[in-house]
Every structure is written in C-alpha cells, then in structure tokens.
TORVODO-340508 format. One record per residue (C-alpha): residue number from 1; residue in three letters; x, y, z. Coordinates in pm, 1 decimal. Last residue first. Example, Ala and Ser with C-alpha at 12.3 -4.5 7.8 and 13.67 -1.06 7.14 Angstrom:
TORVODO-340508
> pos, code, x, y, z
> 2, SER, 1367.0, -106.0, 714.0
> 1, ALA, 1230.0, -450.0, 780.0
//
This chain:
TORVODO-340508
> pos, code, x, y, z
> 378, UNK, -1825.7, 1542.3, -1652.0
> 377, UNK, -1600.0, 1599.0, -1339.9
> 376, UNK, -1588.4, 1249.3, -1253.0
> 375, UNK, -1456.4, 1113.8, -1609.1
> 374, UNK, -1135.6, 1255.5, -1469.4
> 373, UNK, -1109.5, 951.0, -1239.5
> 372, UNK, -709.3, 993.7, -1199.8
> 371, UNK, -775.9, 913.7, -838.9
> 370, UNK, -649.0, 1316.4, -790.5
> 369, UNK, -939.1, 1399.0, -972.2
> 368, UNK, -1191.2, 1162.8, -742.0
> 367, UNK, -1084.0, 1350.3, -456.6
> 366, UNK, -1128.8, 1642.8, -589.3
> 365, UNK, -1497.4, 1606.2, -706.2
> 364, UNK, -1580.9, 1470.3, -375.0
> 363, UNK, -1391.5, 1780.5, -205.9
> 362, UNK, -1560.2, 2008.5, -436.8
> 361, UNK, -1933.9, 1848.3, -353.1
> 360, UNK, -1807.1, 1880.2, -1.7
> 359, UNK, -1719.8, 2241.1, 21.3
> 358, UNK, -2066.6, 2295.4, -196.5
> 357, UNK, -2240.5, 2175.3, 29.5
> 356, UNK, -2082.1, 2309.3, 324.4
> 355, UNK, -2126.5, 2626.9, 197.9
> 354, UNK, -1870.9, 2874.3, 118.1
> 353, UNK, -1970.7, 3256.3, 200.3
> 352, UNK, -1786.5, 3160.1, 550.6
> 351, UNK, -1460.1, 3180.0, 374.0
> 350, UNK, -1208.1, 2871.2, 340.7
> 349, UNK, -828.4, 2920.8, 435.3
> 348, UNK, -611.9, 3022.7, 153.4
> 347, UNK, -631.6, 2943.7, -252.1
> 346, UNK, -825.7, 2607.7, -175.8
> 345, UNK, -572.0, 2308.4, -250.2
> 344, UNK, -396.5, 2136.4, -571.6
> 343, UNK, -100.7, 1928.0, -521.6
> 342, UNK, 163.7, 2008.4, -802.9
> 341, UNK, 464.2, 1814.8, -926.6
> 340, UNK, 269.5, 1572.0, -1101.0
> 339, UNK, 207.7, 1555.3, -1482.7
> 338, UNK, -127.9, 1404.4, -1428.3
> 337, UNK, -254.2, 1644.9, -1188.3
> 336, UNK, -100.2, 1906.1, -1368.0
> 335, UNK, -321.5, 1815.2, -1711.8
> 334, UNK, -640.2, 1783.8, -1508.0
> 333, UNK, -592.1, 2072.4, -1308.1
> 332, UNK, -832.0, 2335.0, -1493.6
> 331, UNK, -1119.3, 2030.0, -1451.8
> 330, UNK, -1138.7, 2157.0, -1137.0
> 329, UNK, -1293.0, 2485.2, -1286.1
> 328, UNK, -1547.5, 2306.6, -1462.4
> 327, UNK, -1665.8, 2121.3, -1172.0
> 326, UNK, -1649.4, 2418.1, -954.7
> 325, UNK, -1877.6, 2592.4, -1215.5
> 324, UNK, -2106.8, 2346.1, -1243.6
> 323, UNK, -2165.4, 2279.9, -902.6
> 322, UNK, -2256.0, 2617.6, -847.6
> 321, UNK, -2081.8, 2966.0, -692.8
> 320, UNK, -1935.9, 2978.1, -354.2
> 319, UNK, -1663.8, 2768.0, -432.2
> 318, UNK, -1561.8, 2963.1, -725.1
> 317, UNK, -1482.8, 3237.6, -529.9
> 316, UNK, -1211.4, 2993.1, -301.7
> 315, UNK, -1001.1, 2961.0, -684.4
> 314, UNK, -809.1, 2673.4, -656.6
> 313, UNK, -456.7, 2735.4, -702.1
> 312, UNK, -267.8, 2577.6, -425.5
> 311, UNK, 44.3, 2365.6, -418.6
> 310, UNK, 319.4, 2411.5, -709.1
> 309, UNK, 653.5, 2290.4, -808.4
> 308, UNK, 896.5, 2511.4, -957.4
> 307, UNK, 1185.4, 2297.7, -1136.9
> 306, UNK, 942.9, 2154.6, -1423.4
> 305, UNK, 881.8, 2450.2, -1583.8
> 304, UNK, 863.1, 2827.7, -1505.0
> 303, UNK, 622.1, 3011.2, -1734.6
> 302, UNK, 425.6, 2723.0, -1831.0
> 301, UNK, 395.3, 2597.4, -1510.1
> 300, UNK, 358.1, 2940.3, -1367.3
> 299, UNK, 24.4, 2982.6, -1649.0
> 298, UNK, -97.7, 2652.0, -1499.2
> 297, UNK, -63.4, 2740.6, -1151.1
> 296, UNK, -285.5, 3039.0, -1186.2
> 295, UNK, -229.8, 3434.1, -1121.5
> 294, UNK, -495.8, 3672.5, -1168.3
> 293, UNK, -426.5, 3794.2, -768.2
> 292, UNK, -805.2, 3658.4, -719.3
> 291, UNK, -663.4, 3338.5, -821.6
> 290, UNK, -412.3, 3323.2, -526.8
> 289, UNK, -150.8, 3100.6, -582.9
> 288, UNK, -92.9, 2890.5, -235.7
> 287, UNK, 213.9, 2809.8, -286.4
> 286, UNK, 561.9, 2787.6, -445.6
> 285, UNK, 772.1, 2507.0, -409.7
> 284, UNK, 1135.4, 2459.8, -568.9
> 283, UNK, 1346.0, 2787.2, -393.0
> 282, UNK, 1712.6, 2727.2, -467.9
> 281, UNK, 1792.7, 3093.1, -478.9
> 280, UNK, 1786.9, 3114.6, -826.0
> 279, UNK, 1460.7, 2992.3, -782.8
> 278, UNK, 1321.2, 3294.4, -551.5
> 277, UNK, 1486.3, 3501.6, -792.7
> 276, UNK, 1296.9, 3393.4, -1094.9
> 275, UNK, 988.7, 3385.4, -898.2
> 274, UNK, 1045.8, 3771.7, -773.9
> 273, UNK, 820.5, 3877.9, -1132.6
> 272, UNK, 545.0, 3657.3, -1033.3
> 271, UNK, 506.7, 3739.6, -647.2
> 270, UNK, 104.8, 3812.7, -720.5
> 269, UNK, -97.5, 3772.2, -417.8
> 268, UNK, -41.1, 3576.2, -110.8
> 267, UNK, 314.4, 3421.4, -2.8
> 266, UNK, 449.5, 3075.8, 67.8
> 265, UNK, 800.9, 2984.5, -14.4
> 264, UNK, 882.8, 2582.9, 1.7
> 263, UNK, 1198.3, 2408.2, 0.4
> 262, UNK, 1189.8, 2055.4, -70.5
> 261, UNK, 1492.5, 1838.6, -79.9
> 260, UNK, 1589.4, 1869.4, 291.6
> 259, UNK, 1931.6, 1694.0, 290.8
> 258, UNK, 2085.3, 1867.0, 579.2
> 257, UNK, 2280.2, 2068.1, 312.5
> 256, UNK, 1988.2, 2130.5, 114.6
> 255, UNK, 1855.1, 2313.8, 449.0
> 254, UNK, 2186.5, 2516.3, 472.7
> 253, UNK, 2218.4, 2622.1, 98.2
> 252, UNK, 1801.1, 2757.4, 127.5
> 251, UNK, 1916.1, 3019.1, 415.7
> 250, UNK, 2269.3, 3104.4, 224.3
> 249, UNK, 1974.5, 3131.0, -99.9
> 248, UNK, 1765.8, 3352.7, 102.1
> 247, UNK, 2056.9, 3581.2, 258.6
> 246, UNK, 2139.8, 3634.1, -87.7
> 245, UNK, 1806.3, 3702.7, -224.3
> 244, UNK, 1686.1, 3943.3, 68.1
> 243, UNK, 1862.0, 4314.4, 87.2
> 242, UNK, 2016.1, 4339.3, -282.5
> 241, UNK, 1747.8, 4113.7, -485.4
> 240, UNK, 1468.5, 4211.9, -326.6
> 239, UNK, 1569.1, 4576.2, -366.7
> 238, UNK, 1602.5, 4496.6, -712.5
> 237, UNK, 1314.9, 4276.5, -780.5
> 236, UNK, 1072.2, 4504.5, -662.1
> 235, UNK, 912.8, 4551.3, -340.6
> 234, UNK, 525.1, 4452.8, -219.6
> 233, UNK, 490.4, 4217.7, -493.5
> 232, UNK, 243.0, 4251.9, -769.1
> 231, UNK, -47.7, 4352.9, -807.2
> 230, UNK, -268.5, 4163.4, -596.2
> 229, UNK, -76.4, 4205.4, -301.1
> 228, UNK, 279.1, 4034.3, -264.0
> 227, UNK, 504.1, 3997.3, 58.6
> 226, UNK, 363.2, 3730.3, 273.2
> 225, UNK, 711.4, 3489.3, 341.5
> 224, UNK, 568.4, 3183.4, 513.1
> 223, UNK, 929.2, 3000.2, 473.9
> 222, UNK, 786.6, 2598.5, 422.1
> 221, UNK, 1069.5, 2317.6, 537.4
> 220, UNK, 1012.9, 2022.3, 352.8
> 219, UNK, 1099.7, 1630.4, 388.2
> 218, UNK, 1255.5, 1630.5, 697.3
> 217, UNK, 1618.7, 1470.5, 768.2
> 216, UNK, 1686.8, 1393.1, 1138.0
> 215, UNK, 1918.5, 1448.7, 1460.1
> 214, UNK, 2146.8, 1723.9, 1280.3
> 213, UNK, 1842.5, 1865.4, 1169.2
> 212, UNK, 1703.5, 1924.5, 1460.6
> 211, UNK, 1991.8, 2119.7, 1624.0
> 210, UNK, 2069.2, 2332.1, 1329.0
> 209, UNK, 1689.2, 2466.2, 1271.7
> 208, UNK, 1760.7, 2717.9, 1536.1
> 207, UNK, 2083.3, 2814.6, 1420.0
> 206, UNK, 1972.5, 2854.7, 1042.8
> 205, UNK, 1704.1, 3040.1, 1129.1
> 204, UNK, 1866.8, 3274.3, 1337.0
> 203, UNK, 2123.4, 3288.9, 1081.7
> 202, UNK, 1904.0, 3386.2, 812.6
> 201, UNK, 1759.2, 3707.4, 1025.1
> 200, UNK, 2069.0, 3814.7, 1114.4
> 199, UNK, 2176.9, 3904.1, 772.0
> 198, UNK, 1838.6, 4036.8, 676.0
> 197, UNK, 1871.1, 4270.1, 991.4
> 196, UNK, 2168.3, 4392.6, 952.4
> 195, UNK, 2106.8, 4471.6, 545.6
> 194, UNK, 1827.7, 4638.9, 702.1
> 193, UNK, 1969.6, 4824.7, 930.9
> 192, UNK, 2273.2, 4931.5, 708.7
> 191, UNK, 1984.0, 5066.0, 447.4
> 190, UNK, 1827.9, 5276.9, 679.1
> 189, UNK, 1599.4, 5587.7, 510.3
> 188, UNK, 1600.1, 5414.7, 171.3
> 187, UNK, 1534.5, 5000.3, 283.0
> 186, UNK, 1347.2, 5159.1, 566.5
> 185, UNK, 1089.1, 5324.3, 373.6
> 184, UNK, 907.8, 5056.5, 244.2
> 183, UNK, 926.0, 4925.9, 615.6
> 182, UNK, 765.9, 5206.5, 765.6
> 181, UNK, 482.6, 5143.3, 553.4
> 180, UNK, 463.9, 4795.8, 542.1
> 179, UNK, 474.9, 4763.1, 931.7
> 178, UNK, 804.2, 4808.4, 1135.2
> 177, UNK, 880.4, 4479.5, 1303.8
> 176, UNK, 603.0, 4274.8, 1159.9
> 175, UNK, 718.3, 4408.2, 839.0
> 174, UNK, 1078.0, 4276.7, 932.6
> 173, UNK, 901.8, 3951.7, 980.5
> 172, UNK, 739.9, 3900.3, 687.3
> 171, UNK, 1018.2, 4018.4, 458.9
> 170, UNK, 1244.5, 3778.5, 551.6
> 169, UNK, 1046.0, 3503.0, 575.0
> 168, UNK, 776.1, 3339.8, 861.6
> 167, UNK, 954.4, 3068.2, 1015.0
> 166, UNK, 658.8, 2936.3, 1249.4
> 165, UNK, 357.2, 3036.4, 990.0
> 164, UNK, 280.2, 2679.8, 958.0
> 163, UNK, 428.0, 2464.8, 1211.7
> 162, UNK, 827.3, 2371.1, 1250.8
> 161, UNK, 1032.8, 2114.9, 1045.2
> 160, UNK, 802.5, 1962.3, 795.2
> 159, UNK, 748.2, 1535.6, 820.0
> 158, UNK, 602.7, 1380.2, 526.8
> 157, UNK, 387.3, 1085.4, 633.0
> 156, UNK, 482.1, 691.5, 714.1
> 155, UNK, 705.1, 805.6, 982.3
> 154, UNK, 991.1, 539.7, 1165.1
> 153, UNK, 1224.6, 845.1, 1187.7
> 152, UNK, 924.5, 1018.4, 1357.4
> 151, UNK, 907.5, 809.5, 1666.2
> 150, UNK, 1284.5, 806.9, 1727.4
> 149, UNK, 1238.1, 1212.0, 1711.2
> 148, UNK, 978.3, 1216.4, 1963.8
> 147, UNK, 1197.2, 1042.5, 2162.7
> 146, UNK, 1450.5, 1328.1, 2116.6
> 145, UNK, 1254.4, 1609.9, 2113.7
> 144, UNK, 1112.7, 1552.8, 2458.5
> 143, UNK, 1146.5, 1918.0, 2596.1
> 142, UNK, 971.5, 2019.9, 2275.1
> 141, UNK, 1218.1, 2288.5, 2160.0
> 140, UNK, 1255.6, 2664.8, 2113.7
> 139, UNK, 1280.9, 2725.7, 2541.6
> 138, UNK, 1637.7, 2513.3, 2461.4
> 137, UNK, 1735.2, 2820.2, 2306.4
> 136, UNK, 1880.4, 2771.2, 1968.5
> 135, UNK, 1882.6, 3119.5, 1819.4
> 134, UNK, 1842.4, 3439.2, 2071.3
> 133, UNK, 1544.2, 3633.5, 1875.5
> 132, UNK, 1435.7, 3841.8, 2179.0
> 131, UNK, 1823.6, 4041.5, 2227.5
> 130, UNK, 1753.9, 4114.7, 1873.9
> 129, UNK, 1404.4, 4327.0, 1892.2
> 128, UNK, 1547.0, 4502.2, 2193.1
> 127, UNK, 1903.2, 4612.7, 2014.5
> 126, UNK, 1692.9, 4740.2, 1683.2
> 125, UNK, 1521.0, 4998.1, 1891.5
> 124, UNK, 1786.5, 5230.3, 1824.8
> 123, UNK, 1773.0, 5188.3, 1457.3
> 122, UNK, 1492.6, 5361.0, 1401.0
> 121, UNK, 1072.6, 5239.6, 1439.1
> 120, UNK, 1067.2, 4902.8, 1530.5
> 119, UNK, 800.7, 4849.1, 1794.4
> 118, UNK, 496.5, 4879.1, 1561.7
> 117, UNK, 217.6, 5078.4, 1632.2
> 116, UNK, -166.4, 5118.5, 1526.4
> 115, UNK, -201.2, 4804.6, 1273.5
> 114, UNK, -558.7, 4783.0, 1182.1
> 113, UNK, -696.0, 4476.2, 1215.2
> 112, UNK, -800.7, 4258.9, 928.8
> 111, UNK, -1178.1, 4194.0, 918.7
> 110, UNK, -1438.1, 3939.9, 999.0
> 109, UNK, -1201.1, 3846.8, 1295.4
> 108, UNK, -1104.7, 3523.6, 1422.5
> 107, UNK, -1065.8, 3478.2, 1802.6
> 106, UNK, -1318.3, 3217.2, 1830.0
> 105, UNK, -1533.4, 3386.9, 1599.9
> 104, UNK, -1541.2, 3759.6, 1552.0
> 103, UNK, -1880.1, 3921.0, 1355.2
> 102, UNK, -1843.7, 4281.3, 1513.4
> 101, UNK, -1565.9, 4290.5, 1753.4
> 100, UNK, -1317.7, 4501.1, 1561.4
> 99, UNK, -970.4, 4532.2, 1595.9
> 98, UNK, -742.4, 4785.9, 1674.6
> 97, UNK, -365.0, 4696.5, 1668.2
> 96, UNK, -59.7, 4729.1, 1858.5
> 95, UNK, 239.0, 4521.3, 1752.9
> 94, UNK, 511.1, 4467.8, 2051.6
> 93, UNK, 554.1, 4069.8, 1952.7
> 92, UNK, 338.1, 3899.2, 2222.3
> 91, UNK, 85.8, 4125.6, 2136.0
> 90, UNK, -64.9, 4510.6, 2217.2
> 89, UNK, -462.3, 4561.9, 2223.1
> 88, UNK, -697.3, 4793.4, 2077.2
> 87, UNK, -1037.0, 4674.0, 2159.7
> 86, UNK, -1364.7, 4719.0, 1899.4
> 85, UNK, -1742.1, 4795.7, 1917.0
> 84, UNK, -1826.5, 4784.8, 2271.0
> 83, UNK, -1534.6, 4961.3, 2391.2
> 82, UNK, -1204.2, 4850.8, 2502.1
> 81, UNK, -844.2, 5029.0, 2569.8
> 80, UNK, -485.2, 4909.2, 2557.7
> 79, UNK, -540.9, 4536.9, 2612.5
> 78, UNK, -191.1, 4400.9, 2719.4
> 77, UNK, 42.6, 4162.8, 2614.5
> 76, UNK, 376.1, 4222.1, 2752.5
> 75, UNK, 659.8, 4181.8, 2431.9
> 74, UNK, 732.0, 3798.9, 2395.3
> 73, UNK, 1093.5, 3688.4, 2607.0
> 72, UNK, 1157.3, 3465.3, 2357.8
> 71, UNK, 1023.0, 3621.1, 2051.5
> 70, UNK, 952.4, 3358.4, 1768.5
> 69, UNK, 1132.7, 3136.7, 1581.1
> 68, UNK, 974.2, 2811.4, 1806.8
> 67, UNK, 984.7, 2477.5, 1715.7
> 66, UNK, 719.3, 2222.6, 1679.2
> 65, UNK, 805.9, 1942.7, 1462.1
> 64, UNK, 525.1, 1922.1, 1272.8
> 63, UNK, 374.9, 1562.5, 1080.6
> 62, UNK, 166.0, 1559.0, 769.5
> 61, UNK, -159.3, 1336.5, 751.1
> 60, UNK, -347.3, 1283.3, 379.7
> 59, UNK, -667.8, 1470.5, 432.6
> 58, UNK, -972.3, 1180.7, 403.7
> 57, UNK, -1207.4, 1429.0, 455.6
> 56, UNK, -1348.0, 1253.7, 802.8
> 55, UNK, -955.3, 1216.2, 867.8
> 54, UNK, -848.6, 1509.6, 842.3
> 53, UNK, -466.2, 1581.4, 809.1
> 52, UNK, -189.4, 1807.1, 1015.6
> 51, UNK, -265.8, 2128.9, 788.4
> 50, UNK, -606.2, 2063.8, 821.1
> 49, UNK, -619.2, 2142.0, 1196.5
> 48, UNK, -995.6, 2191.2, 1243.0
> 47, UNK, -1024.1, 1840.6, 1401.2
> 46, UNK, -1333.1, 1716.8, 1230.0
> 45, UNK, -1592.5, 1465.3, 1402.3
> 44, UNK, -1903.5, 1706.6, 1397.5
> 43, UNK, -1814.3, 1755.1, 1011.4
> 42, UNK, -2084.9, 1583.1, 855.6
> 41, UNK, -2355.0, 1528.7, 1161.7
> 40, UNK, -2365.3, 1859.9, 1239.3
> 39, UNK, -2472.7, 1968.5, 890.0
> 38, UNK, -2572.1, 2352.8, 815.1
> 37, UNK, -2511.6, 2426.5, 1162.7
> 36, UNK, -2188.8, 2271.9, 1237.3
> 35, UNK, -2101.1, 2441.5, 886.7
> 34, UNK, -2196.7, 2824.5, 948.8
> 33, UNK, -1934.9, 2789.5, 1256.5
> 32, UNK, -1637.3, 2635.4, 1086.0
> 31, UNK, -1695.0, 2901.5, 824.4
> 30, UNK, -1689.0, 3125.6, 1101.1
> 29, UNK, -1390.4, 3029.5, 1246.3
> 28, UNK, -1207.2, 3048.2, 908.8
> 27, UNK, -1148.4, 2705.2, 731.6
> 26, UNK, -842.7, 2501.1, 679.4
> 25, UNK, -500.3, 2488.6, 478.5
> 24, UNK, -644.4, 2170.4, 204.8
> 23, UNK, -409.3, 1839.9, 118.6
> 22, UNK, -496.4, 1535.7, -61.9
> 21, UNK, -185.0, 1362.5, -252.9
> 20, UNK, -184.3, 1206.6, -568.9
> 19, UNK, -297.0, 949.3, -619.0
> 18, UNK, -159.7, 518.3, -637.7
> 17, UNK, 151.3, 672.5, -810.8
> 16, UNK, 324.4, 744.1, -1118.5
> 15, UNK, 654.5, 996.6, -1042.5
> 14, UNK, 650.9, 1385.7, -1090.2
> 13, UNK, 923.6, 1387.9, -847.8
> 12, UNK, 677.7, 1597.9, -618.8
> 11, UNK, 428.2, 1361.5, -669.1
> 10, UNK, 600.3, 1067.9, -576.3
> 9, UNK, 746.1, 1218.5, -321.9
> 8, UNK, 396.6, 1306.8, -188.8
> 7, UNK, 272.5, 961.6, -245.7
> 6, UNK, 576.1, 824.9, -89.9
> 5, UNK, 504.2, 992.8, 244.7
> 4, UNK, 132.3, 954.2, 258.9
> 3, UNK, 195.8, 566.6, 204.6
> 2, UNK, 133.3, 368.5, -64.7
> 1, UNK, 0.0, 0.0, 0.0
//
C-alpha cells in the first residue's frame, strides 16, 4: 500500500503513483461555525487542523516538529483600551492593533486589524528586537525532542520542520517589526539596518533549525514569506534582490545541506516577477496562488517549468458559486494532476460565504481527480 510519504514524493518527483496527494489549509472560524449548523452530523468529528490531516475528509496526515522562531521573552500583552465595538490591544511581539468585535469567531475576525504601532521604528530599537530572537534556546524545543524524534524516523507521512507560519520570511518579519509602511521606507531611510537585519535574520534560522536537523532529515521546510498584493509584490526585484536574495539562498544552501529536498516559499498575491529570484535561490515550491491575484498554476507551469513545483490554485470564489462551475474549474488541473509536481488546494483558508455543500461536492470532485477519475467531473 502507498503511504502519505511516498505519495507526496512521488508527486513531487513527478513519479506514477496510487494518487496524488490530498491536502487543504483550513477554514475560518466562522466558516467552521456556518457548517456545524448547516450539517452537524458531517463535520461534527473534524479536528480543524487541516494542515496536520483530516480524517473525516480523508486529508493525507503531515507531521510538525514544533519549534519556536519567535520572541523569547514575547513583548507584555496588554489590552490598551475597550469599547463595545472594537479593543486595541498590544501582542506577544510589541504590535498594537485595533480590531473590531463585530462578527469575531473564536478569536477570528471578519476583518483585518488595523495596525496602530509597531516596535521598530529607528535603529535604536533594533538592540530590543535582537536580544528576543536568541537562536537555539532550549525554550525553542519540545522538551522531549529526542523520543519524539525516534518516533518520527519510523514516519509513514512527510514530516516539515516547525508549524505553519513558524519561520515566517524575511520580509514578513521585518514588516512585523516596522509595518509595510515604515518598512518601504526603511530600505532608503536605513539601508545598514536592514542589510543587519536580513543578515541576522538567516542565521537565526539557520541556528535554530541546526539542532534538529542534525538528529533527522525532513521532507520540507515551508518560509511563510507574505510579501505580494494583488499587483504585484510589495518591493521590486532589485531591492529584493540586494537586501533578501542572498541571505535567502545562504538560508536555502543550509537546508539542502541537511538533505531537505523541498523548500517551500508561501506568499499571497502576485510574487510573479520575484519567482525567478526565488529559484535562483534554490526555492522549488511555491504556494498557495491566489486566483483573485490573476495568477494560476498553470500559467507558472508554463512560465517556469518543471523545477517550480506548485500547491494551491483553486479559486475559493468559485466555491461559492454552483456545481457546475467548480466542476469546470477543477477540470483546470487535469493536465497538472497528471504531470505531477503540483497538489492542488483552496487558494487560503475557506470563507464563511462557502457552503458546506458545496465544500463537499468540491472535495468529492477532488478527490476523485487526484484518483485519476477525470470522467468524474463530466
């Protein structure tokens, strides 16, 4: 019988196998809401965490290794000031934001908050963010990393070092510093800082993943790396290619090195002109490809080849629509299905205008796609 871990090599090698592999990224909180009422008895046994597997959807499983790149000590938390209509709040990483109340689920928000201050404003602060982002503390590990390690050298399932969104990128993380704003700036106003910062950045990572992978090989390692809207990324090749690629591809060296063979780079929007650098780099995976962006994993393959493989691409709008429209927008992936090297998913988490009728007519219709059974989608 295949396993979840060959069946993703497989793919990714653009091998014949049994399918290829089922993945999604999850639902909002208020999707998860509208679809315990729409049908408890069809997702009352779901575990929410998609990225790990579901069962009930027959999600192939994928394994974590839970370590920590974040602040260690956090910035205080603290809620700045309340009302009835919104709270303005400070986080574990020194961001203050307002956010509204109306429609929030579980902690999710209808809306994006609205960043109010960031803790990185000149170089002089630079010292406090730095002394929090001490690689290799043993704080960054499970305290039982080893055993759990013996249990995942004898894995079935591809094993990724650190959760999603644990190493966000480059980019992602000096925006969380300074916000976009103050950030588009910075590369002008404080270039030394942010060469610094890039610089410092990659070793962190590289330090903190050094322990682990001198005990075991993963199969991917994803950088969550946000930096594109939908037109176009959020700095242009240039500046990407002075401040970020060569810290990116010393970043990509050192996982290749520990015999990781799949890199991945995730980011929203339209990054199509910083592709060629993110390969250059050593970058193979790109994902999720978000339609509304006008981007689409066929037009990439074309574009790019074989070398870039893809995960993502299916349009959440269209899930909102008809049965024959998701149908005949599946049938967009027949030809990458086939050829491998791409795993298709829902363009980001799923939005509460999706049904869960029509999420599970798609995931039927998937499901048989990635059997081969193109005759499904008819």
């Amino acid at each position: 019988m295949t396993t979840a871990l060959q069946r993703f090599h497989d793919c990714m090698n653009y091998s014949a196998s049994d399918r290829r592999p089922n993945h999604e990224l999850g639902v909002w909180p208020q999707t998860a809401a509208r679809w315990r009422k729409e049908a408890p008895e069809g997702c009352g046994a779901f575990t929410w965490n998609w990225f790990a597997g579901e069962a009930a959807l027959q999600l192939d499983p994928r394994l974590y290794i839970p370590v920590s790149f974040d602040f260690i000590p956090p910035f205080e938390s603290a809620t700045l000031e309340e009302t009835d209509d919104y709270e303005i709040v400070r986080d574990p990483r020194g961001v203050v934001t307002k956010a509204l109340k109306a429609g929030a689920v579980g902690g999710g928000r209808m809306c994006m908050d609205q960043h109010l201050e960031h803790p990185l404003k000149t170089p002089e602060n630079w010292p406090d963010i730095r002394r929090r982002l001490t690689a290799a503390l043993p704080a960054r590990y499970p305290a039982d990393l080893d055993a759990q390690i013996a249990g995942w050298r004898r894995r079935n399932c591809p094993l990724i070092l650190g959760t999603n969104c644990a190493a966000n990128g480059f980019y992602w993380r000096a925006r969380e510093f300074m916000g976009t704003e103050a950030l588009s700036l910075a590369f002008f106003m404080y270039p030394d800082m942010m060469r610094e910062i890039m610089e410092f950045f990659a070793d962190f990572i590289i330090e903190t993943s050094r322990p682990v992978l001198e005990k075991i090989t993963v199969d991917y390692f994803t950088l969550n790396e946000d930096l594109s809207m939908k037109t176009g990324p959020l700095l242009g090749p240039e500046l990407y290619r002075e401040f970020i690629f060569p810290h990116l591809k010393r970043l990509v060296d050192f996982f290749r090195g520990h015999g990781v063979q799949w890199f991945a780079l995730d980011t929203d929007g339209d990054p199509t002109v910083l592709i060629p650098l993110f390969m250059d780099a050593g970058v193979n995976v790109i994902w999720p490809v978000e339609r509304a962006a006008g981007v689409s994993p066929a037009a990439w393959r074309r574009r790019f080849g074989r070398e870039l493989r893809i995960w993502g691409g299916v349009d959440k709008r269209v899930l909102a629509t008809d049965r024959a429209q998701i149908r005949a927008h599946l049938r967009e992936f027949i030809l990458l299905i086939e050829e491998g090297g791409f795993i298709p998913t829902v363009d980001h988490t799923v939005p509460p205008d999706v049904s869960w009728d029509n999420f599970r007519y798609y995931m039927d219709c998937k499901r048989a796609l990635l059997a081969g059974d193109f005759a499904a989608l008819e």
